[in-house]
Backbone atoms as SQL, in Angstrom:
CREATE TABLE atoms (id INTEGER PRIMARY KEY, chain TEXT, resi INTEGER, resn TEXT, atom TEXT, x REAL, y REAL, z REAL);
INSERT INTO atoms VALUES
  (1, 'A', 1, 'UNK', 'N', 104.420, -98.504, 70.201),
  (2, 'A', 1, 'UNK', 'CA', 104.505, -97.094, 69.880),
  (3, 'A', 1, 'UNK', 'C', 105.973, -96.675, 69.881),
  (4, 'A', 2, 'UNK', 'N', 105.828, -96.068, 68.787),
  (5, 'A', 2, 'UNK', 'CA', 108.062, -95.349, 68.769),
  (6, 'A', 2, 'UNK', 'C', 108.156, -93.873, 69.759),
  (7, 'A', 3, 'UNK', 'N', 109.263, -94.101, 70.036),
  (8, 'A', 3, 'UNK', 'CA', 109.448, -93.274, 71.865),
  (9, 'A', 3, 'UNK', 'C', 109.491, -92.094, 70.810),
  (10, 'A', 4, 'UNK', 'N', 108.676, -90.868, 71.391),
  (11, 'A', 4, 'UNK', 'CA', 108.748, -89.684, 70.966),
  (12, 'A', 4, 'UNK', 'C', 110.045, -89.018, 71.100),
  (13, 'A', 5, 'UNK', 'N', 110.794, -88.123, 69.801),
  (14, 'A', 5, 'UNK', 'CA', 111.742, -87.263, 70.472),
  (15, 'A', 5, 'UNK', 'C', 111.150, -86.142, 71.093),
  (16, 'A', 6, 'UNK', 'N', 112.291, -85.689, 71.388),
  (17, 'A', 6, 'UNK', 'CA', 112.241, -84.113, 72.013),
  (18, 'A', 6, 'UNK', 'C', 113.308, -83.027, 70.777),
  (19, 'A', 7, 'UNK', 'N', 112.510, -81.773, 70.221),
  (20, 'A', 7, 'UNK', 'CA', 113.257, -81.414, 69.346),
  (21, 'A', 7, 'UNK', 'C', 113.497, -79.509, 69.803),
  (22, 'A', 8, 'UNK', 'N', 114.578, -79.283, 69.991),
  (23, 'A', 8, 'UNK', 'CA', 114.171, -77.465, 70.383),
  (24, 'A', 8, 'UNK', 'C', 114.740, -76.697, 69.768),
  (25, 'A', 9, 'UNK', 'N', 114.198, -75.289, 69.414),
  (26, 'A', 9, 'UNK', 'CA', 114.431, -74.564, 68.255),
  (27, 'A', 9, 'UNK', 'C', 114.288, -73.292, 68.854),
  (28, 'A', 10, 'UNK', 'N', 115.427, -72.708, 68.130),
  (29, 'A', 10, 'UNK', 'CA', 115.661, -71.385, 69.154),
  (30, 'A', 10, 'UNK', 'C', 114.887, -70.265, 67.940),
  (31, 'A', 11, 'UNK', 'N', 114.238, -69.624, 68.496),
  (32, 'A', 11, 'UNK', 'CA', 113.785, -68.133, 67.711),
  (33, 'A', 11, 'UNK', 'C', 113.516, -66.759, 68.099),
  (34, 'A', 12, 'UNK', 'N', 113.480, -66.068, 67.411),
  (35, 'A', 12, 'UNK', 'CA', 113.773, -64.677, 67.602),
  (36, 'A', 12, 'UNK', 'C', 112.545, -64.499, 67.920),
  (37, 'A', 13, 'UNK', 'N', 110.838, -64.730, 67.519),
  (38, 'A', 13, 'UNK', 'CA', 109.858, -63.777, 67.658),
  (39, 'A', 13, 'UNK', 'C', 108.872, -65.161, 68.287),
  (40, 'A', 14, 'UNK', 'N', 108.061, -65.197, 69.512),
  (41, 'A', 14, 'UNK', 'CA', 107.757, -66.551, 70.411),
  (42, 'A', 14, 'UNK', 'C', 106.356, -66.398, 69.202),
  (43, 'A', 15, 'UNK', 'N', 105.650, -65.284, 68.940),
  (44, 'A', 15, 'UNK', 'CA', 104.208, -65.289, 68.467),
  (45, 'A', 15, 'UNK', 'C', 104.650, -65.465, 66.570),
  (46, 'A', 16, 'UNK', 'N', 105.516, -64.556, 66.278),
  (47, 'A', 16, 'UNK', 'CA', 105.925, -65.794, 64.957),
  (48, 'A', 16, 'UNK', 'C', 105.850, -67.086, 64.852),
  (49, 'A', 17, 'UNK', 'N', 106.790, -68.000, 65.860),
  (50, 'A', 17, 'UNK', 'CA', 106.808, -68.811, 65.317),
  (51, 'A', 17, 'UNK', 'C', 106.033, -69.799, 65.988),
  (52, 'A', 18, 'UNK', 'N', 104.683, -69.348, 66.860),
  (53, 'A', 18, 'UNK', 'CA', 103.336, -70.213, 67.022),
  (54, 'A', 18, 'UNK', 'C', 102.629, -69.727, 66.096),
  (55, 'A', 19, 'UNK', 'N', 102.662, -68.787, 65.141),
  (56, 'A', 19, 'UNK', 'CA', 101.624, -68.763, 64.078),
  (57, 'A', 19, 'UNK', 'C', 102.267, -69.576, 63.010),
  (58, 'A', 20, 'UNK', 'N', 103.474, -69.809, 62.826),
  (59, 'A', 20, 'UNK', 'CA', 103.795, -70.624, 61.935),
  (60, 'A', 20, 'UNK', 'C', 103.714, -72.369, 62.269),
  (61, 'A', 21, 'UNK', 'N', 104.645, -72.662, 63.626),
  (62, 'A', 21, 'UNK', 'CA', 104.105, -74.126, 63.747),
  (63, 'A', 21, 'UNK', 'C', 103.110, -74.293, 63.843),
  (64, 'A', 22, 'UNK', 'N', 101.536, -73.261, 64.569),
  (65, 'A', 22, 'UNK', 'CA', 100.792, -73.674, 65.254),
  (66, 'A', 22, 'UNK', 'C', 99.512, -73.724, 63.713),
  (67, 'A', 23, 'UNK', 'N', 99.695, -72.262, 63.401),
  (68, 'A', 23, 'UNK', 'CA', 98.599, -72.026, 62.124),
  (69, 'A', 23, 'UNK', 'C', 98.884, -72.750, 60.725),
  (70, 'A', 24, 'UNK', 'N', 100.147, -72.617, 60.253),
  (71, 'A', 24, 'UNK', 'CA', 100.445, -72.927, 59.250),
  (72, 'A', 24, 'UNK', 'C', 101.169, -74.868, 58.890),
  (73, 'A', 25, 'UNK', 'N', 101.715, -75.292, 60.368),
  (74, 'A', 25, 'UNK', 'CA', 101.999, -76.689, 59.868),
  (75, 'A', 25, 'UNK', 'C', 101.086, -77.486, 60.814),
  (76, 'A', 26, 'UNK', 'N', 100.275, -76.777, 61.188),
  (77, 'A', 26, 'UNK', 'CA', 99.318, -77.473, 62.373),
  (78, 'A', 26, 'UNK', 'C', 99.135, -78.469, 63.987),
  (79, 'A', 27, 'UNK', 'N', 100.858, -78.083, 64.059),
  (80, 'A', 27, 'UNK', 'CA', 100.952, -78.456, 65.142),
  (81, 'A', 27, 'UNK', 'C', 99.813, -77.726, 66.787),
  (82, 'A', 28, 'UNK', 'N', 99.737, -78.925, 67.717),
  (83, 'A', 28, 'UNK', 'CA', 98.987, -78.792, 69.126),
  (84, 'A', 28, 'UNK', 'C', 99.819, -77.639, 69.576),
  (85, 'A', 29, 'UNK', 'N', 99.602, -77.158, 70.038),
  (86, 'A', 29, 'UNK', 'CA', 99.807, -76.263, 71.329),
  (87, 'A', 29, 'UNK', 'C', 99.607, -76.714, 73.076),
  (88, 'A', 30, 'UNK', 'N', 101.392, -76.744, 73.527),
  (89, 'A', 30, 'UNK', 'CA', 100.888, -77.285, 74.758),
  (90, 'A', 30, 'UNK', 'C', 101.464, -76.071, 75.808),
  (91, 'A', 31, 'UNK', 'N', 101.950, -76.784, 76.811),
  (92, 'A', 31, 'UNK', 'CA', 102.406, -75.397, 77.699),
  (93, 'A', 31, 'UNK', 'C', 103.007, -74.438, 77.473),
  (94, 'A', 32, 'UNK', 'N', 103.066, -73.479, 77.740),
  (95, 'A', 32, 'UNK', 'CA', 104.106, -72.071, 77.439),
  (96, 'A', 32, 'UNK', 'C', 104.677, -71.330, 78.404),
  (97, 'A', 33, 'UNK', 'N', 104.935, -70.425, 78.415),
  (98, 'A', 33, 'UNK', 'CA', 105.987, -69.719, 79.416),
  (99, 'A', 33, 'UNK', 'C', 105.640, -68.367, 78.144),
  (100, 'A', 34, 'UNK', 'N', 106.820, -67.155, 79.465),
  (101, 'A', 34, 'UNK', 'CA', 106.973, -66.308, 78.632),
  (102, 'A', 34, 'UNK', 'C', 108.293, -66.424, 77.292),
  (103, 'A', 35, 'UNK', 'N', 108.885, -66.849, 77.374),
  (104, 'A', 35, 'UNK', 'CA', 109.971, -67.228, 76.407),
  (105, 'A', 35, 'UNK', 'C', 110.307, -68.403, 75.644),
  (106, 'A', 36, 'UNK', 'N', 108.876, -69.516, 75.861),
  (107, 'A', 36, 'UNK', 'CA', 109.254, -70.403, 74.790),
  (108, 'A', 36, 'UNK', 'C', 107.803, -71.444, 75.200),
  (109, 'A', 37, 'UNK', 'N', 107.471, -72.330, 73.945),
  (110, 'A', 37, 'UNK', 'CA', 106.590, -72.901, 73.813),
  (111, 'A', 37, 'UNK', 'C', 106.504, -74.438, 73.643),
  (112, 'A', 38, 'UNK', 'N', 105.711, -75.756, 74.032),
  (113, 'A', 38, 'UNK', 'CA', 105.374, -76.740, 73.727),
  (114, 'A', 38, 'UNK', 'C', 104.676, -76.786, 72.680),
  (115, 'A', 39, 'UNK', 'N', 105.152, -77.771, 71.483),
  (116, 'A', 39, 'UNK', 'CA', 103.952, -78.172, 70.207),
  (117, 'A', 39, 'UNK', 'C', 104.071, -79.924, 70.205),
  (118, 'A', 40, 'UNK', 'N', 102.789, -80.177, 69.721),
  (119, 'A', 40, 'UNK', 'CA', 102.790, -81.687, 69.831),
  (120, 'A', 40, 'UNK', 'C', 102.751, -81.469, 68.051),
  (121, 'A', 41, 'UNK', 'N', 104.279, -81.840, 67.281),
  (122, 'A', 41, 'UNK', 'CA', 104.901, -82.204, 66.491),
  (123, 'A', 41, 'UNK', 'C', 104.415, -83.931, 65.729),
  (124, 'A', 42, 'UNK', 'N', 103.005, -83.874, 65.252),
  (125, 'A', 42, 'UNK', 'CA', 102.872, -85.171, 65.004),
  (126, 'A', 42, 'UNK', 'C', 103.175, -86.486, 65.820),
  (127, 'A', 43, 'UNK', 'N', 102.803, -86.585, 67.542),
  (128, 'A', 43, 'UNK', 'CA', 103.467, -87.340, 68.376),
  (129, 'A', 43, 'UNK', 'C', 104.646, -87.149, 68.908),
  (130, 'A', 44, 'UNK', 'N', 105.546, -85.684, 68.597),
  (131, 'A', 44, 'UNK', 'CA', 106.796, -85.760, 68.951),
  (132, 'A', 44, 'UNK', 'C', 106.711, -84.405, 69.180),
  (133, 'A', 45, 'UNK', 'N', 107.463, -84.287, 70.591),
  (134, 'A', 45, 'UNK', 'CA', 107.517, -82.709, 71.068),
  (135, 'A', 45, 'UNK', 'C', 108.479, -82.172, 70.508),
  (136, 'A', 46, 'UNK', 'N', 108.377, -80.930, 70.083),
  (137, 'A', 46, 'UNK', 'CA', 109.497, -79.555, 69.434),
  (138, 'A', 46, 'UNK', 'C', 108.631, -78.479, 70.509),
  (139, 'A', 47, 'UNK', 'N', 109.989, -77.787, 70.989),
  (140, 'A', 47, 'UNK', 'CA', 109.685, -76.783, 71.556),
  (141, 'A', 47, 'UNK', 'C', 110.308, -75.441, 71.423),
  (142, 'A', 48, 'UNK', 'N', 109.906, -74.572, 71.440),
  (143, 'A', 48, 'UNK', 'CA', 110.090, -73.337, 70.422),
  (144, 'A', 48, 'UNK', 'C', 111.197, -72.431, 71.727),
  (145, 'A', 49, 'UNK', 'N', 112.224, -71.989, 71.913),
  (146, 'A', 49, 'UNK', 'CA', 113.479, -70.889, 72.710),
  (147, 'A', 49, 'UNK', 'C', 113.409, -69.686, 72.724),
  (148, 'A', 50, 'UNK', 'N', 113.192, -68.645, 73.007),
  (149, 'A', 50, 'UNK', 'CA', 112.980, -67.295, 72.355),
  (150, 'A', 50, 'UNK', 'C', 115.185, -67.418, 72.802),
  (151, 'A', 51, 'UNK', 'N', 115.694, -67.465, 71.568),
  (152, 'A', 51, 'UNK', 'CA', 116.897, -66.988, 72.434),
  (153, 'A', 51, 'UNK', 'C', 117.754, -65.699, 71.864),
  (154, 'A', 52, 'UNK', 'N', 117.475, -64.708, 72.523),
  (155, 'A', 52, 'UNK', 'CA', 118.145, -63.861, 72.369),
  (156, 'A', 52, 'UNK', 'C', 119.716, -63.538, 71.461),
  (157, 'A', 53, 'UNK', 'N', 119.814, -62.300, 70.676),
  (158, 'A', 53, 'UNK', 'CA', 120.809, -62.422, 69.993),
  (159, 'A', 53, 'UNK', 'C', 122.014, -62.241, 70.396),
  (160, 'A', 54, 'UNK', 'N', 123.363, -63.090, 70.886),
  (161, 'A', 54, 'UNK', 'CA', 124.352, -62.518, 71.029),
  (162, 'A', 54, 'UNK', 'C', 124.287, -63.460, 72.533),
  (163, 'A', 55, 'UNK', 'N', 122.992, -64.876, 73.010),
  (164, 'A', 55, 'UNK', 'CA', 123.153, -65.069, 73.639),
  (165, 'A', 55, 'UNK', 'C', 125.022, -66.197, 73.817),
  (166, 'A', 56, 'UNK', 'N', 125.141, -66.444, 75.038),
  (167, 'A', 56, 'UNK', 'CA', 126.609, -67.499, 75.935),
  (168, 'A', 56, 'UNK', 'C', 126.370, -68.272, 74.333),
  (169, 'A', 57, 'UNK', 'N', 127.495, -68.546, 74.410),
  (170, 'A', 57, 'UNK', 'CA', 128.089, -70.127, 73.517),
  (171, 'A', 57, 'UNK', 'C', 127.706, -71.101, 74.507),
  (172, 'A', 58, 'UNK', 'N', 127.394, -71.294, 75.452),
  (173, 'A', 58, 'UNK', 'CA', 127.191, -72.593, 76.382),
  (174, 'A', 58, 'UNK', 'C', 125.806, -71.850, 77.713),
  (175, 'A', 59, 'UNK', 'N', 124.812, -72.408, 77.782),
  (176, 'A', 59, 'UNK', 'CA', 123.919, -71.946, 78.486),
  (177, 'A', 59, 'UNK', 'C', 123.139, -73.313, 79.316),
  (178, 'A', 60, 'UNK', 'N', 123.433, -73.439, 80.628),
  (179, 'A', 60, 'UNK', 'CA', 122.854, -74.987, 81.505),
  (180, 'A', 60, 'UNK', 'C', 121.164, -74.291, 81.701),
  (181, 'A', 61, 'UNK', 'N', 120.748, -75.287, 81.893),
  (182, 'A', 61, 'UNK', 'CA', 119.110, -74.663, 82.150),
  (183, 'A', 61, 'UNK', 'C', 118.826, -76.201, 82.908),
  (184, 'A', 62, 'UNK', 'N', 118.800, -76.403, 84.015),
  (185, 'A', 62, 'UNK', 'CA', 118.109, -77.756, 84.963),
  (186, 'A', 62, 'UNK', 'C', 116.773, -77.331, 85.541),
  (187, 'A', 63, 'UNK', 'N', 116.254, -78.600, 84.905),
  (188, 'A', 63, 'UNK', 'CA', 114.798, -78.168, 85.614),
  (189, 'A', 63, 'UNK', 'C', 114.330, -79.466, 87.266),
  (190, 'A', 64, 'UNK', 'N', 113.810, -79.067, 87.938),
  (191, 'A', 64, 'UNK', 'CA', 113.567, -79.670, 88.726),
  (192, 'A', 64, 'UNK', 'C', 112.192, -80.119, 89.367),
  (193, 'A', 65, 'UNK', 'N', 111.725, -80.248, 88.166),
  (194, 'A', 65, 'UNK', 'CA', 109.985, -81.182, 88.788),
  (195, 'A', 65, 'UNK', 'C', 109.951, -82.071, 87.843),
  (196, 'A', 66, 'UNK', 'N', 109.094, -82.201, 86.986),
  (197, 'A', 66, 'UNK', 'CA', 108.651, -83.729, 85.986),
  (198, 'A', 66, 'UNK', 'C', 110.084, -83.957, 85.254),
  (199, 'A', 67, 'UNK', 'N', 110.945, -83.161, 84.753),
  (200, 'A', 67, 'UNK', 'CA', 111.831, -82.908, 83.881),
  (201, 'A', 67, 'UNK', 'C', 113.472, -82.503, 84.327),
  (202, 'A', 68, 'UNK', 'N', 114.535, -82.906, 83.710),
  (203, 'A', 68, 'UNK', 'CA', 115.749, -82.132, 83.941),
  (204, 'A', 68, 'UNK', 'C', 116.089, -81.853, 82.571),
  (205, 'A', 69, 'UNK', 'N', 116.514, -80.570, 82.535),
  (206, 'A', 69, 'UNK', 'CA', 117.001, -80.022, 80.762),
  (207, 'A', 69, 'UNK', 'C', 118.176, -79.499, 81.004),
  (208, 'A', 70, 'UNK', 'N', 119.018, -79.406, 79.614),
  (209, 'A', 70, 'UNK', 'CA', 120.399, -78.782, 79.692),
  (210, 'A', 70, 'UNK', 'C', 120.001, -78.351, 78.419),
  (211, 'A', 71, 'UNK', 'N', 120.649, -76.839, 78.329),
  (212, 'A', 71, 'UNK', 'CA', 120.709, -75.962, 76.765),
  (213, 'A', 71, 'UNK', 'C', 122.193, -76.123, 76.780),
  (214, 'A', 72, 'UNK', 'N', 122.486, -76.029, 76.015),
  (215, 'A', 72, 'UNK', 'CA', 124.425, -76.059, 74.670),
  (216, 'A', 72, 'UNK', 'C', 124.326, -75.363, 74.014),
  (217, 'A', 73, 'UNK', 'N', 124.993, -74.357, 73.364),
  (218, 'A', 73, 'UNK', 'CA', 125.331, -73.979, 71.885),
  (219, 'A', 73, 'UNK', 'C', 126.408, -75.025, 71.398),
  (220, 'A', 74, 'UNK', 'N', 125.831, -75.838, 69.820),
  (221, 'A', 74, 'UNK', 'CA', 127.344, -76.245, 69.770),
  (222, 'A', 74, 'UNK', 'C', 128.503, -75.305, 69.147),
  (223, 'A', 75, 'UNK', 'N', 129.562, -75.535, 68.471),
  (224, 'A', 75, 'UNK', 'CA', 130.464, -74.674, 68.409),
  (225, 'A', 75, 'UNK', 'C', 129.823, -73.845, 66.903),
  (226, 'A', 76, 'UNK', 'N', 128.495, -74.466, 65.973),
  (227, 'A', 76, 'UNK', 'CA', 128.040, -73.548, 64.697),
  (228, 'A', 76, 'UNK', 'C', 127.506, -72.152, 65.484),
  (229, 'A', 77, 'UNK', 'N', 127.279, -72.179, 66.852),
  (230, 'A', 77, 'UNK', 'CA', 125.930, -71.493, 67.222),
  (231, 'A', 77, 'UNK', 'C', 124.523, -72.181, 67.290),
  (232, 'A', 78, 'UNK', 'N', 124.368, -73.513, 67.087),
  (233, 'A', 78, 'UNK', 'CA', 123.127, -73.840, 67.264),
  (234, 'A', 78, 'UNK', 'C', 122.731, -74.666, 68.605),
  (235, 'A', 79, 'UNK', 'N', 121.802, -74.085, 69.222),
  (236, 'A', 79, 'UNK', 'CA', 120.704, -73.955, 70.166),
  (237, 'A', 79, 'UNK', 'C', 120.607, -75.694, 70.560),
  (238, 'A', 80, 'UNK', 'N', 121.091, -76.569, 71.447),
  (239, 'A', 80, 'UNK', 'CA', 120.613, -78.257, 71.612),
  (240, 'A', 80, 'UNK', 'C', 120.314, -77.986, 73.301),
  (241, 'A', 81, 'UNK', 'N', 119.362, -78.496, 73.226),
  (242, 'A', 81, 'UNK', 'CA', 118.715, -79.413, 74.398),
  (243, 'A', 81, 'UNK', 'C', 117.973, -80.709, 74.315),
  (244, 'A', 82, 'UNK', 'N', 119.000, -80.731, 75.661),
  (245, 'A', 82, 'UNK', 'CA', 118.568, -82.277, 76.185),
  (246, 'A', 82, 'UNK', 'C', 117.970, -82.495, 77.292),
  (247, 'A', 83, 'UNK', 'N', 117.293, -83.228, 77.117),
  (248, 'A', 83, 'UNK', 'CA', 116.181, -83.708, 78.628),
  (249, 'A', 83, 'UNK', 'C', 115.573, -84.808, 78.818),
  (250, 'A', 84, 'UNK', 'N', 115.362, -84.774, 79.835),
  (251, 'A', 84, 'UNK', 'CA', 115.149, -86.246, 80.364),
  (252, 'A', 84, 'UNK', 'C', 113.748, -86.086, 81.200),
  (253, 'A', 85, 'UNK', 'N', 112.826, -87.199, 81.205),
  (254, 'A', 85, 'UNK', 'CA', 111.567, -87.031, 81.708),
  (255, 'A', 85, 'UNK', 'C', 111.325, -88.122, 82.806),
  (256, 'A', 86, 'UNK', 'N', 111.030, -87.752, 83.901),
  (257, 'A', 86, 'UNK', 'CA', 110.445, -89.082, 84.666),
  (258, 'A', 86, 'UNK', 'C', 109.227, -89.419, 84.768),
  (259, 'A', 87, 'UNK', 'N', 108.454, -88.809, 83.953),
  (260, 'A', 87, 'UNK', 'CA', 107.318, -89.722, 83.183),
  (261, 'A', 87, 'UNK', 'C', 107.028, -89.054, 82.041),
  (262, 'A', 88, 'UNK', 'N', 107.633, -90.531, 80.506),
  (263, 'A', 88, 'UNK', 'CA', 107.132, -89.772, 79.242),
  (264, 'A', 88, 'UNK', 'C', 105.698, -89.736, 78.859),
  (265, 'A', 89, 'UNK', 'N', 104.897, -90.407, 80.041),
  (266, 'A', 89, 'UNK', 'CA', 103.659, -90.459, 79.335),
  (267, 'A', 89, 'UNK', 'C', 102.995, -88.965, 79.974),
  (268, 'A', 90, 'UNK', 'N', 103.247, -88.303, 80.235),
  (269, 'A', 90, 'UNK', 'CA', 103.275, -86.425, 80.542),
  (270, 'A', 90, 'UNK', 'C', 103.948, -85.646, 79.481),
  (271, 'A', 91, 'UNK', 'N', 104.566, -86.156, 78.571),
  (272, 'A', 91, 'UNK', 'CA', 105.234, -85.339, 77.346),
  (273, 'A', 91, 'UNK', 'C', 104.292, -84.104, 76.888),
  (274, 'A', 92, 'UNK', 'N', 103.113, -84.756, 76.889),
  (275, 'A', 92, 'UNK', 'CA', 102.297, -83.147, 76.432),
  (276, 'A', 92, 'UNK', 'C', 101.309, -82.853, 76.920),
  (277, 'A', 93, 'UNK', 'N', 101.427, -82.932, 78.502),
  (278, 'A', 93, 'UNK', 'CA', 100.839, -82.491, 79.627),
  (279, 'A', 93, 'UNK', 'C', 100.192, -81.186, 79.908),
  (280, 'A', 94, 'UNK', 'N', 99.390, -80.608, 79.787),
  (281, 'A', 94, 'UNK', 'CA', 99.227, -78.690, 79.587),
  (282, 'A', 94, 'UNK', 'C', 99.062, -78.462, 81.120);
């Protein structure tokens, strides 16, 4: 099996854009929060940012249970995170 990425996408409206990944390209629906969402992306997680307009050029976000994440702006303005899992077979865990 090819190691799933991790893909994250920053947006302005959280229920936009689960009616669009979720209704319209048919991606799963996995955990959520109030500000951003899990989709199982054809075997590969994308997860949806609500990020605010006018947010930092540089924003850390560490998580500390299954997962550690870091958010970046790079210098276009676009939204990267990276993360690391200590177990990928929980990738789309609800």
């Amino acid at each position: 099996m090819p190691i799933p990425f991790h893909l994250a996408i920053p947006v302005h409206d959280l229920d936009a854009a689960r009616r669009f990944y979720v209704g319209t390209l048919g991606c799963g629906e996995g955990r959520c929060g109030a500000d951003w969402l899990d989709l199982n992306f054809f075997g590969h997680q994308v997860v949806v940012h609500v990020m605010p307009a006018g947010a930092p050029q540089s924003l850390v976000k560490v998580g500390v249970n299954e997962q550690a994440s870091m958010m970046l702006h790079d210098p276009s303005g676009n939204a990267i995170e990276l993360k690391a899992f200590a177990d990928v077979d929980r990738l789309f865990a609800t």
